[in-house]
C-alpha positions in Angstrom: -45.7 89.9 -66.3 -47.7 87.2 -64.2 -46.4 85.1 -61.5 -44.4 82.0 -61.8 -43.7 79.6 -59.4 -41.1 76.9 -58.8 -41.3 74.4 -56.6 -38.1 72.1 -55.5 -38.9 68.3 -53.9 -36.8 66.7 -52.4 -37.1 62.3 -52.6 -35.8 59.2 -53.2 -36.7 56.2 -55.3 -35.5 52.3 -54.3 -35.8 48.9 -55.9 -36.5 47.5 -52.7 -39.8 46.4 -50.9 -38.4 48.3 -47.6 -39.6 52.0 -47.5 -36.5 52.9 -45.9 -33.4 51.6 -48.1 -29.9 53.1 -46.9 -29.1 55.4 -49.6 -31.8 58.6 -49.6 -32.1 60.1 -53.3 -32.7 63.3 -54.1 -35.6 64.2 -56.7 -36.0 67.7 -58.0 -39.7 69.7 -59.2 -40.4 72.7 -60.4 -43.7 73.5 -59.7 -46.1 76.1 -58.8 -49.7 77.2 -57.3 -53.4 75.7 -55.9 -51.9 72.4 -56.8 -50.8 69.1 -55.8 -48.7 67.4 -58.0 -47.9 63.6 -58.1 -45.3 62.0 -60.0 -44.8 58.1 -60.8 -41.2 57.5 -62.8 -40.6 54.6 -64.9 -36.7 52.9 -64.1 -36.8 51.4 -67.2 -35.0 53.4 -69.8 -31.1 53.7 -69.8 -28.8 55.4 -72.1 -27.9 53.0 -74.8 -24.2 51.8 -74.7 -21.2 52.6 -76.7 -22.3 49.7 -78.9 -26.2 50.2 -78.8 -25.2 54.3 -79.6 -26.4 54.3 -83.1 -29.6 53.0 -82.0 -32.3 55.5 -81.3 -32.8 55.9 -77.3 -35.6 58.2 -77.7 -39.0 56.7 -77.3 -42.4 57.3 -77.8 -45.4 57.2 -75.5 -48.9 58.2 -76.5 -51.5 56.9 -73.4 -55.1 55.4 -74.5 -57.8 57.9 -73.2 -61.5 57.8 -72.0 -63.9 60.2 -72.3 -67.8 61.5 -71.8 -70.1 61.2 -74.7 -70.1 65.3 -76.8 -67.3 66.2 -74.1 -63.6 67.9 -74.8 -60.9 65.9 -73.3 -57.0 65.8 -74.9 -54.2 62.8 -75.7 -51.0 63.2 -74.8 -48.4 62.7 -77.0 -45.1 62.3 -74.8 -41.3 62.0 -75.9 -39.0 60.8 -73.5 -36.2 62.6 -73.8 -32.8 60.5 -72.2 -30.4 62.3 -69.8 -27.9 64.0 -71.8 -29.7 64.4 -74.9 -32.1 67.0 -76.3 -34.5 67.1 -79.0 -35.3 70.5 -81.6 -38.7 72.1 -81.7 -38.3 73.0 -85.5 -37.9 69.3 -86.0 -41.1 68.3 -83.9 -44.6 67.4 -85.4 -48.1 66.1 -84.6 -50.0 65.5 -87.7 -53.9 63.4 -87.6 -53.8 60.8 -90.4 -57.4 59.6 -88.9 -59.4 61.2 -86.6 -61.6 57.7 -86.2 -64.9 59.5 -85.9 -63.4 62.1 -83.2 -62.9 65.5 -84.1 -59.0 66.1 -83.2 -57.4 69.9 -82.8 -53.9 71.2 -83.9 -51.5 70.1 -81.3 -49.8 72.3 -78.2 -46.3 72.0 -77.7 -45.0 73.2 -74.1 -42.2 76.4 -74.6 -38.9 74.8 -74.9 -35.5 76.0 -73.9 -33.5 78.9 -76.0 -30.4 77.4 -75.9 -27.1 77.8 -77.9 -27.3 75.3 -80.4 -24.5 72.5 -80.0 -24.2 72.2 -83.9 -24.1 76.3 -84.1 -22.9 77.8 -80.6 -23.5 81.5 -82.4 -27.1 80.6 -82.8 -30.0 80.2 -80.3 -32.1 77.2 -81.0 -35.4 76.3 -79.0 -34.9 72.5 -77.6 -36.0 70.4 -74.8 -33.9 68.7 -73.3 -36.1 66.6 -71.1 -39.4 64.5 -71.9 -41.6 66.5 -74.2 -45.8 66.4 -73.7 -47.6 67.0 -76.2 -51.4 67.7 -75.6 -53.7 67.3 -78.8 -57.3 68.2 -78.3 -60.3 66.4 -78.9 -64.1 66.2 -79.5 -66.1 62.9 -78.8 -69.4 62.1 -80.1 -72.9 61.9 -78.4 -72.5 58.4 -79.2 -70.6 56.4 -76.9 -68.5 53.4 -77.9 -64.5 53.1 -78.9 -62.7 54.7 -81.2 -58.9 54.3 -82.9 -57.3 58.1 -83.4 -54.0 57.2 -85.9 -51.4 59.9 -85.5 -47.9 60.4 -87.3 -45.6 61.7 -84.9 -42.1 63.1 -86.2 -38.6 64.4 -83.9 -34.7 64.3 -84.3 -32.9 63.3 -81.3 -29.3 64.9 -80.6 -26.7 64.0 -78.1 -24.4 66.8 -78.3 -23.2 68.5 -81.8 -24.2 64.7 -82.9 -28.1 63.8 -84.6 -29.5 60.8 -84.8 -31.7 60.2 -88.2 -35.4 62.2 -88.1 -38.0 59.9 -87.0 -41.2 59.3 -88.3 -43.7 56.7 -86.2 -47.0 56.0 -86.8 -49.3 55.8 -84.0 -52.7 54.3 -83.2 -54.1 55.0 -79.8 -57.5 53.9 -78.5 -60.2 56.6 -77.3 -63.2 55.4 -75.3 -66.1 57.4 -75.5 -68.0 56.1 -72.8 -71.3 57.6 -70.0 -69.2 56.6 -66.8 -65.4 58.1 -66.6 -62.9 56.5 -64.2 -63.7 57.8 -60.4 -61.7 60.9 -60.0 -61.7 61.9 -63.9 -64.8 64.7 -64.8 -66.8 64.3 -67.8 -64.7 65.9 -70.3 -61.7 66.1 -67.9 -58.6 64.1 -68.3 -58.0 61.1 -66.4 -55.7 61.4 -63.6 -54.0 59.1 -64.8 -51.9 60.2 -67.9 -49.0 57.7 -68.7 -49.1 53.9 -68.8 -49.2 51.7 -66.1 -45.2 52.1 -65.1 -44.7 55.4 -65.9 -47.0 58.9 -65.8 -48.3 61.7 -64.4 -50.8 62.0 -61.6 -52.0 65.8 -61.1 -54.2 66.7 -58.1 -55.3 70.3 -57.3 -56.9 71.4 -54.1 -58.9 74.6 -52.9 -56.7 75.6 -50.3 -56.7 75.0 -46.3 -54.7 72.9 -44.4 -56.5 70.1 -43.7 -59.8 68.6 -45.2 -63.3 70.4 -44.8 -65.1 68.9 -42.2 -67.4 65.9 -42.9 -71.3 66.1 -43.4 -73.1 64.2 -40.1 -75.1 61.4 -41.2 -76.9 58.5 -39.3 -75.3 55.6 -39.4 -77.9 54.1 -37.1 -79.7 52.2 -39.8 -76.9 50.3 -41.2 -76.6 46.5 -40.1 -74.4 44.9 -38.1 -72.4 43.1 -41.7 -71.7 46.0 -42.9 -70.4 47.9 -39.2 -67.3 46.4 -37.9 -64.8 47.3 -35.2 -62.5 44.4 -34.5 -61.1 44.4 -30.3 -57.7 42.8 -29.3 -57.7 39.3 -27.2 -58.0 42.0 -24.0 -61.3 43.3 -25.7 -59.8 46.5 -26.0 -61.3 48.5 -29.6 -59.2 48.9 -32.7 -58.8 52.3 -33.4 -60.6 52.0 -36.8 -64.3 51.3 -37.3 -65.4 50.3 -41.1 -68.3 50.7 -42.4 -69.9 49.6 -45.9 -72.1 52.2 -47.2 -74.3 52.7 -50.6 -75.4 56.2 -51.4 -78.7 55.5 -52.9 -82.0 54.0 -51.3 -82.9 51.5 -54.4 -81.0 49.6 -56.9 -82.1 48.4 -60.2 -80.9 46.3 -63.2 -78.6 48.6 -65.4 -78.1 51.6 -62.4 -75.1 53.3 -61.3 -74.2 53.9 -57.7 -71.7 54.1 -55.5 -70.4 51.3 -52.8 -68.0 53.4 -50.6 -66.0 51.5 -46.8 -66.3 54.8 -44.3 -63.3 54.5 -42.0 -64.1 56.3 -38.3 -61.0 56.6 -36.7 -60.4 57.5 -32.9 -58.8 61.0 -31.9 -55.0 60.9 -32.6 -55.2 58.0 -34.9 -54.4 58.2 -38.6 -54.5 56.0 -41.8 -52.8 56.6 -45.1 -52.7 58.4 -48.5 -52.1 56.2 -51.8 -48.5 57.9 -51.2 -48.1 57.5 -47.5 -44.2 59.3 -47.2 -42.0 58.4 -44.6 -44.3 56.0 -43.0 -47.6 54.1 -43.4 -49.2 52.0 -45.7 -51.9 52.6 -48.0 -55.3 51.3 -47.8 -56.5 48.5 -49.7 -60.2 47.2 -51.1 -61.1 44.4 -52.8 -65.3 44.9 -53.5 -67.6 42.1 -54.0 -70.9 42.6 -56.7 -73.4 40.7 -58.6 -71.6 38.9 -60.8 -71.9 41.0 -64.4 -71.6 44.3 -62.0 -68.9 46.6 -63.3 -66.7 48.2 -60.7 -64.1 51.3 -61.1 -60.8 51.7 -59.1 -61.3 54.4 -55.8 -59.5 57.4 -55.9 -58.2 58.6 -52.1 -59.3 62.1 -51.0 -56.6 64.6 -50.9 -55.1 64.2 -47.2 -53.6 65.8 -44.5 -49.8 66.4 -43.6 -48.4 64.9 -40.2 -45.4 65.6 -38.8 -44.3 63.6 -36.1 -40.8 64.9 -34.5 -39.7 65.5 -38.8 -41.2 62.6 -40.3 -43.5 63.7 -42.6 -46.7 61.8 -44.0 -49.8 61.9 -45.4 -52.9 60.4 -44.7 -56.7 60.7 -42.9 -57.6 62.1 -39.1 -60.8 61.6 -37.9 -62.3 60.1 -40.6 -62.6 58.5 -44.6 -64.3 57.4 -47.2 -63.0 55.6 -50.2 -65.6 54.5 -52.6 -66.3 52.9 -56.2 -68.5 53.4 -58.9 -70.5 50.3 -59.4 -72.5 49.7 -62.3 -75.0 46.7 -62.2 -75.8 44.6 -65.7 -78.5 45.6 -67.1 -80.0 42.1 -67.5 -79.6 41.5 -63.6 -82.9 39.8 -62.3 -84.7 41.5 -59.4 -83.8 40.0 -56.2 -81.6 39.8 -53.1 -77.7 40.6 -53.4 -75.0 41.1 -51.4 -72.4 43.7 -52.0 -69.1 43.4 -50.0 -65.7 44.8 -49.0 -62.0 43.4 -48.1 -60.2 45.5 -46.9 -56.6 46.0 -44.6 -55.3 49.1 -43.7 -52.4 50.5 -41.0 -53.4 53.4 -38.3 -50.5 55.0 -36.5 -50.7 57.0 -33.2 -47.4 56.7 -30.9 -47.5 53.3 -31.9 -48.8 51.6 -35.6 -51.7 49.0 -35.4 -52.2 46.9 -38.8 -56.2 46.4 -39.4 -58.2 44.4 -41.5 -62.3 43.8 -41.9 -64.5 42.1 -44.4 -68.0 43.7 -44.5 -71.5 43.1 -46.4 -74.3 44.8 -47.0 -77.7 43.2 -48.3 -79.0 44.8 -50.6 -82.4 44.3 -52.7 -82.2 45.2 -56.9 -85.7 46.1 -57.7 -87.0 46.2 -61.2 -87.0 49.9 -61.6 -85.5 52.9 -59.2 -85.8 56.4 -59.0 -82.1 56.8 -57.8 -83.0 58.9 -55.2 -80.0 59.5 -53.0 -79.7 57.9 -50.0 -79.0 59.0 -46.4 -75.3 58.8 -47.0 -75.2 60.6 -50.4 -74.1 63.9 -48.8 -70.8 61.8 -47.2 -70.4 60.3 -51.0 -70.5 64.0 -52.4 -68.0 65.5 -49.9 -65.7 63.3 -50.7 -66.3 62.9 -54.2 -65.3 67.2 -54.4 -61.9 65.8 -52.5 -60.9 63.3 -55.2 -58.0 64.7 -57.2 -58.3 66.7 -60.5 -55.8 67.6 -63.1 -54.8 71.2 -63.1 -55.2 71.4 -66.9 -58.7 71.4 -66.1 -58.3 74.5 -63.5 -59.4 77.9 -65.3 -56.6 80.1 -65.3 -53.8 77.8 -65.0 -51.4 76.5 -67.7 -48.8 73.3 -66.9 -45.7 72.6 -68.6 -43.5 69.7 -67.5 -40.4 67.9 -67.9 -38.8 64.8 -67.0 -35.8 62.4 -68.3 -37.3 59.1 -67.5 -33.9 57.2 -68.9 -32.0 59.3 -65.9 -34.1 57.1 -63.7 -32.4 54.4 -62.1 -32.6 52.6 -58.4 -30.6 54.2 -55.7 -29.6 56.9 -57.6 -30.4 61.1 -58.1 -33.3 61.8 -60.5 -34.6 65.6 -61.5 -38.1 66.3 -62.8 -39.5 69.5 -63.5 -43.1 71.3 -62.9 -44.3 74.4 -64.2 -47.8 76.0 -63.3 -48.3 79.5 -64.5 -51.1 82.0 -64.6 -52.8 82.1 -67.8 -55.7 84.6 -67.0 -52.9 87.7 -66.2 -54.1 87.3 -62.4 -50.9 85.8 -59.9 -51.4 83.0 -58.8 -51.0 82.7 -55.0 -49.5 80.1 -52.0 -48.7 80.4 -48.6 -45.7 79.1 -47.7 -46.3 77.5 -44.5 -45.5 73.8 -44.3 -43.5 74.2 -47.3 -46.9 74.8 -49.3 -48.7 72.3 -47.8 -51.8 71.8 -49.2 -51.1 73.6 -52.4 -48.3 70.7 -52.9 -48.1 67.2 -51.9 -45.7 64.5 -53.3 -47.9 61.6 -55.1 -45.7 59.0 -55.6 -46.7 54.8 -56.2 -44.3 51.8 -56.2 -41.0 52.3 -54.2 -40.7 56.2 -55.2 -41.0 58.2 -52.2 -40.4 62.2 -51.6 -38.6 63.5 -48.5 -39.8 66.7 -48.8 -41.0 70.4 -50.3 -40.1 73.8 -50.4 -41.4 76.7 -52.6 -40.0 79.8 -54.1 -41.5 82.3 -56.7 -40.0 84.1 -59.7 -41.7 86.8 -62.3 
């Protein structure tokens, strides 16, 4: 029988601004294998009350999706499922009632729990008794453009011995079928982001080794002085952090795609920060400027490194970084002279943290046609690019299941969510164990959430 792997993280989740409140929070995963694995929770949903009880507490979530023009890609239909209650498998379905011009599959349920059933104890009943995922496929066109998938999604809810009526909801979710995914997402991969704006799943997986592969050298020789900045303190000593804006082709034109990255050099010993910095840190934050018209997409931050400074773990960048978007010009944009540019702020810690800060531009000149041949820094675009995170449903080999009881989520309080990554090719699935398998597994966390910390085990 293959491999499984569990994985238990350890966290906490406040209401407050401070990333330190006085009551830590444990948060549970199971999780397994070449993964990283990030988690945002929603703190919405509560149990109902004693007089809100006959009222449904389940809910339903199915997330919009975008996609490549002829590529595969899936939605994901997702039950939450409250603390305390459990839904039946038998009574679960996922029927198309219009495909809107897509070509939609039969849908994959995740392998519930065989449990005693509370209405029958002397019968075993498959159930899940935490949110449910759902993953139907589909097929865009070689057209692109948007598209309206209706879906009838039907479940019984239980608390107990005790059913609520079935439920039958009608669903219309919007598909984009469009020539530049998010930054991070692959043509016909799923976006990393899979749930709605306050509550998801972010998925990253990684290729082993314990820190980054080393950068491509490139010559930063030719780029001007408004687009290279390192700030000194009133005693003219350098800020740790030198920014750079950089563009990874040599000629722009009306309608083009290219990318507009700030390269962060950092001196020996210094550090910024992940999206989910953990114990300590702040993320870094961009705001770009285009040609008005110009289409931008959000960066993605490479997978980082682990730090451990006398137990307090967290997670950012050594040496140095490159965060960058996908800009895509209008394609009515006269010829001429621009000027891209980047806000940004950041924190770099050593012994001792140093807030930063730099606004950057770069001239640039749209001509009316371009080759797109890369530019010098294309190969620092690429290797970064390959450290942007992916979603292990898109990793040969490898299936997911998950669970979590979003309505068990509440400020200052426990929460449990589970992770399961298993072989699906009959070949084990290895990790090493050191730094509690660090970088198979990293906590990726947004808002106030935070995790303290990981450990991993195996089963078969």
């Amino acid at each position: 029988m293959p491999a499984r792997f569990h994985r238990f993280e350890e966290g906490y989740v406040t209401d407050h601004v401070s990333r330190h409140p006085s009551v830590e929070v444990p948060m549970k995963r199971l999780l397994p294998l070449l993964a990283l694995a990030w988690l945002l929770l929603s703190s919405s949903a509560v149990l109902p009350s004693t007089a809100a009880a006959a009222q449904n507490p389940f809910r339903l979530e199915v997330p919009g999706a975008r996609v490549a023009p002829g590529a595969s890609d899936r939605l994901e239909v997702v039950v939450r499922v409250p603390a305390g209650h459990h839904v039946y498998r038998d009574m679960m379905f996922v029927s198309v009632v219009d495909a809107g011009g897509l070509v939609v599959g039969e849908p994959s349920f995740p392998k519930g729990f065989e449990k005693p059933d509370p209405a029958n104890p002397a019968a075993t009943r498959e159930l899940y008794d935490l949110d449910v995922y759902i993953d139907v496929p589909l097929q865009a066109p070689a057209a692109a453009g948007p598209h309206e998938v209706r879906l009838q999604v039907g479940y019984q809810g239980c608390k107990g011995g005790l059913c609520f009526m079935p439920v039958v909801e009608d669903i219309s979710v919007r598909v984009d079928v469009t020539a530049t995914p998010p930054v991070g997402q692959k043509s016909g991969g799923r976006s990393p982001a899979l749930g709605s704006a306050d509550a998801g799943v972010h998925w990253v997986a990684t290729n082993g080794g314990s820190k980054p592969h080393t950068p491509p050298s490139v010559d930063f020789s030719e780029v001007p002085a408004s687009a290279d900045v390192q700030a000194s303190d009133p005693q003219g000593k350098p800020h740790p952090v030198r920014a750079r804006l950089l563009t990874d082709t040599v000629a722009l034109a009306p309608g083009m795609t290219f990318r507009l990255g700030l390269h962060l050099d950092q001196a020996d010993g210094w550090h910024t920060y992940w999206r989910s910095p953990g114990d300590i840190g702040l993320p870094t934050r961009i705001e770009w400027t285009v040609p008005g018209g110009a289409e931008t997409t959000a960066f993605a931050f490479p997978i980082p490194e682990r730090f451990d400074q006398s137990g307090i773990i967290s997670y950012g960048y050594d040496g140095e970084v490159l965060f960058f978007t996908e800009v895509t010009l209008p394609a009515d944009l006269a010829p001429g002279d621009y000027t891209l540019g980047a806000k940004a702020d950041w924190l770099v810690c050593e012994i001792m943290c140093i807030p930063g800060a730099a606004e950057l531009s770069l001239p640039v000149t749209v001509a009316a046609t371009s080759d797109g041949a890369p530019g010098a820094h294309a190969p620092l675009f690429d290797h970064y690019a390959g450290r942007h995170p992916v979603a292990p449903t898109s990793v040969a080999g490898v299936g997911v299941e998950m669970a979590l009881s979003a309505s068990a989520v509440h400020p200052e309080e426990p929460f449990k969510a589970a992770f399961l990554l298993m072989p699906t090719s009959g070949e084990p699935l290895g990790i090493t164990d050191e730094h509690s398998g660090w970088p198979a597994f990293a906590p990726i966390l947004d808002g106030q959430f935070m995790a303290m910390g990981t450990a991993v085990a195996s089963s078969s």
